[in-house]
N, C-alpha and C positions, 0 to 999 in steps of 0.2 A: 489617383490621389492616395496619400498613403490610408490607410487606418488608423483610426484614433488608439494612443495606448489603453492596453490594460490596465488598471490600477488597483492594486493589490494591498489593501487594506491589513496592518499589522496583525490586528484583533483577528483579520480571516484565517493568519499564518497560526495564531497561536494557536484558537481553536481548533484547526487541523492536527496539529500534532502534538496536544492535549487527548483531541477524540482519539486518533490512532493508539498513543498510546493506553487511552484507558479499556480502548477495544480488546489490546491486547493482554491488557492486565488481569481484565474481568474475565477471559477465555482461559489465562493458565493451567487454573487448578481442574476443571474439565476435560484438558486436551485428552482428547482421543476414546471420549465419551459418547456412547453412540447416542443417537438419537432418541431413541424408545426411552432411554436410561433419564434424560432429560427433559422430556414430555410428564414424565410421571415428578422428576424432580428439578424445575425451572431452575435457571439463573435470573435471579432476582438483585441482585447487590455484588461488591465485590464480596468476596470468600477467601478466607485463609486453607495454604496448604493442598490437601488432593494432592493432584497426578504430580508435579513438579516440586512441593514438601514449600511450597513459599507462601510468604505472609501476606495479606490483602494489599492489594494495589502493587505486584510486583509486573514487571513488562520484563518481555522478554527478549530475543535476538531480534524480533521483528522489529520493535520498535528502535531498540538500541543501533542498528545499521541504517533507518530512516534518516537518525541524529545524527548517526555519522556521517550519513549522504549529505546532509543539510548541510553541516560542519562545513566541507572538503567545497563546498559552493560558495561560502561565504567570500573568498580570495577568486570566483572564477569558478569555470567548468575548465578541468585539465586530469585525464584519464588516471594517471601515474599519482594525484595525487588524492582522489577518491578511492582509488586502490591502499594507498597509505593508510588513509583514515579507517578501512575497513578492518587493515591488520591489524592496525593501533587497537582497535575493539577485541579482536580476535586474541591479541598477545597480552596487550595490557590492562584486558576490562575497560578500556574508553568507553564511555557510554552506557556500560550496565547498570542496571536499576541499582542493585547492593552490591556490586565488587565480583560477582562472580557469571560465569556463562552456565547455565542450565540445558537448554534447548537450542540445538545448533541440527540443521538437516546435513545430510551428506553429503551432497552435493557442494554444501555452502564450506561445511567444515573441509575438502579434500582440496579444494580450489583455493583458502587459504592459506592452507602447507604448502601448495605451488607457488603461491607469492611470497609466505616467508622464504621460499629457497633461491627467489631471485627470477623468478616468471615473469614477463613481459603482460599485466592486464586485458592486453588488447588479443590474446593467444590462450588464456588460462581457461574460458569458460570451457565447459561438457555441451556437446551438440550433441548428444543424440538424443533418439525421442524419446527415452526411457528418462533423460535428466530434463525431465519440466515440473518440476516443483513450483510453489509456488515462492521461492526465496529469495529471488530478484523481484516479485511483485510486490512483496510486503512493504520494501521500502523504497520503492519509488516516487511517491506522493511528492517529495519536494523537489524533484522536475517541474513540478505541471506549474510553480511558481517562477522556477530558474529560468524556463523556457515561454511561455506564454507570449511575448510579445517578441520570440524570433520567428521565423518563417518557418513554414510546417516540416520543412524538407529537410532543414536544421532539428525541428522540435524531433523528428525520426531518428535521428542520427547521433544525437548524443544521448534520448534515452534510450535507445538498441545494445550504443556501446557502455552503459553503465549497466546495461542487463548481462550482456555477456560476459563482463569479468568474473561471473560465474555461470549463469545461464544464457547457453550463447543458442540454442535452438529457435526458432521462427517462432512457436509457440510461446516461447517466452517473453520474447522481445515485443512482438505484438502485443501481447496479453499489456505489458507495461502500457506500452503506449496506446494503446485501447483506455486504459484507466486513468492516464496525463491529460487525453485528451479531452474525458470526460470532465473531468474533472475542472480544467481549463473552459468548459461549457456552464459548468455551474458558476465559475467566480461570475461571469456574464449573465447570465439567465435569472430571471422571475421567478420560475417555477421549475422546480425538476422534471418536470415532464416537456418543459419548453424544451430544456437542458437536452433530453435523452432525447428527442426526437431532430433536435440540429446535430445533434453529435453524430446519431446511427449516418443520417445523410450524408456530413464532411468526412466522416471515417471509411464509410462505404467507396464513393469518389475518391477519396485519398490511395484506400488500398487497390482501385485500381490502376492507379500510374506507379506501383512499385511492384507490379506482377509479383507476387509471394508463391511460394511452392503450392501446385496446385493442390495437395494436400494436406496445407495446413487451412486454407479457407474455409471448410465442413466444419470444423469448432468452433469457428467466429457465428454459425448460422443463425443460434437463436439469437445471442448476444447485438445481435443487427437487425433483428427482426422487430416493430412497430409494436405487437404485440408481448415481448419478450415479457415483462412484468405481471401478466395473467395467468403464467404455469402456476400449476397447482405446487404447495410443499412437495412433496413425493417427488418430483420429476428435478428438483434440486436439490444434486449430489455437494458435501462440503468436504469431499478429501484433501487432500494436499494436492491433488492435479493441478495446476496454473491453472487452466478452466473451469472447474469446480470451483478452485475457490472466487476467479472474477465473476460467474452467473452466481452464487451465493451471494458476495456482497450486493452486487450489482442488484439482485431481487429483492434484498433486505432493506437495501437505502430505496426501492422506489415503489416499494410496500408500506412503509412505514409512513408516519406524518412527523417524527419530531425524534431529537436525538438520540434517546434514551432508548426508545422502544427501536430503533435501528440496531445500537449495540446488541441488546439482550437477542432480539430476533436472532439476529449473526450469529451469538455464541451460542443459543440454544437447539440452534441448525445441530450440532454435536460435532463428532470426527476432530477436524483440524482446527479447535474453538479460536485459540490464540490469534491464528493468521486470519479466520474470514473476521474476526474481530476486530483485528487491527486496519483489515481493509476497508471494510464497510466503516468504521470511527472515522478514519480520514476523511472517507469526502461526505460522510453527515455534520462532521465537527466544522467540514469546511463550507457546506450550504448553510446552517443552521447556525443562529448566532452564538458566540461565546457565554452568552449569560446563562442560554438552554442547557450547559454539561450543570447537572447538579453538583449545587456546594461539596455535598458530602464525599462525592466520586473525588471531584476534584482535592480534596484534603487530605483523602487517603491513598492516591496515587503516587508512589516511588517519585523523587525527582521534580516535581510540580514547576519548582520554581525557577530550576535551570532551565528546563523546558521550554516555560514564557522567558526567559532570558535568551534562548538561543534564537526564539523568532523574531525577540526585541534585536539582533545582531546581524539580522538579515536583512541588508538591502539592496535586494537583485537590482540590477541596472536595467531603467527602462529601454526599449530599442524601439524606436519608430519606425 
């Protein structure tokens, strides 16, 4: 018998990529704030200026390529034209908060000059294991609604190849889909912990009918592990590793009880504030109802209103 569809509720979309975005707003002016530094001086509200000189509620590359991802869905998933969309950001400010690019990673910025020169998407990403950033994970989040009701083998396949048109490494591409999947377990689940304990199981099972380099599996370990949301602060790193930043998020949404304090936790993690901020927003924004993002976040956030316009223009095709 088939499966009954998924149904994905408008309000779930906006809220997600409202939270990401504000995750990543509120993380700017910190980035690359060590921890101690932030202990002693919380993030508590947005903040103007700091490390990147911009005014409260600005987001950054993180979320701007999410939008773009979103965008380049709305017509379909077709590799060539996700890549499009990504350049369009990249050349013409598509999608920036105020007109300009601030914060772009290396890896993300080199892989774009190979596609303005006429690079093939499906060839551009950096495999080595030196390029696992976290810059394919950031915006991933609107797979886990594009895909949700195709077959899992499919949901692998086209978030892998949206990772790799920059980060084509095994760690990165899992990492994604590690994070779709879950994700994909919340719009379904009661409780986040219902959530995290179906997902480690199907994910576990899953990754073993696509034999993965024996190598890359040791990173997945605690991230799979039943008790993974028990580590102490201290033993969660928040660099820009893909892995740091998925156990960051991942610890902070399932520590936390309610949106708010999910963000701030993220961003006060320190290091790569923007990214585990923008990670962790997304699937708090997207458990959590839309009414929980405070008024005020939401009023001083870059963009608000195209934002919920872009989820308002989203409507994935159900698949039985």
């Amino acid at each position: 018998m088939p499966h009954a569809p998924i149904i994905i509720a408008t309000n779930t979309i906006k809220s997600a990529f409202l939270g990401l975005a504000i995750g990543d707003a509120m993380g700017v002016p910190v980035e690359f704030k060590p921890r101690e530094y932030l202990i002693e001086h919380p993030v508590t509200d947005f903040m103007g200026f700091g490390t990147h000189s911009q005014v409260p509620g600005t987001f950054s590359d993180d979320a701007s390529m999410a939008f773009c991802l979103a965008e380049s869905l709305i017509e379909g998933y077709e590799l060539d034209r996700t890549a499009h969309y990504f350049l369009k950001w990249y050349k013409e400010r598509f999608w920036t908060a105020r007109g300009s690019i601030f914060d772009i990673g290396l890896t993300t910025q080199e892989v774009m000059e190979k596609l303005a020169d006429g690079h093939s998407p499906k060839f551009s990403g950096k495999y080595t294991i030196n390029s696992n950033g976290n810059g394919s994970l950031m915006r991933t989040l609107p797979l886990a609604f594009y895909t949700a009701n195709l077959p899992i083998h499919e949901r692998f396949r086209i978030t892998t190849e949206v990772s790799k048109i920059t980060h084509a490494h095994a760690l990165s591409y899992i990492s994604c889909f590690y994070y779709t999947e879950f994700a994909r377990e919340l719009i379904q689940a009661k409780t986040k912990e219902e959530a995290f304990q179906n997902h480690i199981l199907n994910f576990t099972n899953f990754l073993s009918t696509i034999s993965p380099d024996e190598g890359t599996m040791p990173y997945f370990e605690r991230l799979l592990s039943a008790d993974f949301d028990s580590l102490a602060s201290p033993e969660i790193k928040s660099t820009g590793f893909v892995i740091d930043t998925l156990e960051a998020s991942m610890w902070c949404f399932l520590n936390t009880s309610n949106f708010s304090d999910a963000v701030l936790k993220a961003v006060n993690l320190g290091d790569d504030t923007d990214t585990v901020g923008c990670v962790t927003g997304g699937i708090a924004g997207l458990f959590y109802p839309l009414s929980s993002i405070p008024a005020h976040w939401l009023s001083q956030l870059a963009r608000s209103e195209d934002i919920v316009n872009l989820a308002e223009r989203i409507e994935f095709r159900v698949e039985s």
